[in-house]
N, C-alpha and C positions, 0 to 999 in steps of 0.2 A: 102157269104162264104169267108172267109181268105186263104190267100195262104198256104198251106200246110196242111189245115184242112178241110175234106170232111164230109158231113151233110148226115144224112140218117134220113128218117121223115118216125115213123114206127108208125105212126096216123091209126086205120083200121086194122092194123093187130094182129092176133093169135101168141103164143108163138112161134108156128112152123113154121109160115112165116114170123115172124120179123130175127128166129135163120139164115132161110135160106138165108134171103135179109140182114143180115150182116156179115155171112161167106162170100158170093159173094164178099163182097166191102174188108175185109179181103185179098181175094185171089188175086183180083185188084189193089190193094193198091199198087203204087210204090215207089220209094225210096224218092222222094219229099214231101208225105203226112205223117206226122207224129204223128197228130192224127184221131182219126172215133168221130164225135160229133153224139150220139145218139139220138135223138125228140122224144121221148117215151108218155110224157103227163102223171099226174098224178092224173086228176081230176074224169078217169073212172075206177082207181083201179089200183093195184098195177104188177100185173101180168108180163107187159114186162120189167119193170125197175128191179124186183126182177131178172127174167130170166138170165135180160143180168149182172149185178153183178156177179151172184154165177158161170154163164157158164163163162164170159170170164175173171175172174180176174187168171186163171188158166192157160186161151189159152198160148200155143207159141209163138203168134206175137200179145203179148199184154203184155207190160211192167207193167201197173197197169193201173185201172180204176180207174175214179174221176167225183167226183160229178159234175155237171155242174152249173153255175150260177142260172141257172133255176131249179126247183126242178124238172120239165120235163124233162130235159138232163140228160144223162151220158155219160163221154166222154172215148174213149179209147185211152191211150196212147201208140204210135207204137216205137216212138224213141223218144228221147229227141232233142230239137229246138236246 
């Protein structure tokens, strides 16, 4: 993990336990963390990576989401570095 960028590895989980285990880190988030890097994985289908696009590129405290290096990432950005 880098400084100001918290990992959430949503490996195992359902659409509705990945939304719920990344609002939490949302509502956590403090003023030093600037992005949420997603772990989604993309080799068992598509499901949470779509989820987390369409749900959070709209949220409030999410400036824009971005693809990760990883085709399994999506990262959220909160503020700019």
């Amino acid at each position: 993990m880098q400084a100001g960028i918290l990992e959430l590895d949503l490996h195992g989980m359902n659409t509705h336990q990945a939304k719920i285990a990344i609002d939490s880190q949302l509502k956590r988030a403090k003023g030093g963390v600037y992005r949420l890097r997603l772990i989604h994985g993309y080799r068992g289908g598509t499901a949470l990576r779509d989820m987390i696009r369409e749900t959070y590129r709209h949220h409030p405290r999410v400036l824009r989401v971005e693809l990760g290096l990883n085709p399994g990432e999506t990262e959220l950005v909160l503020r700019e570095f």
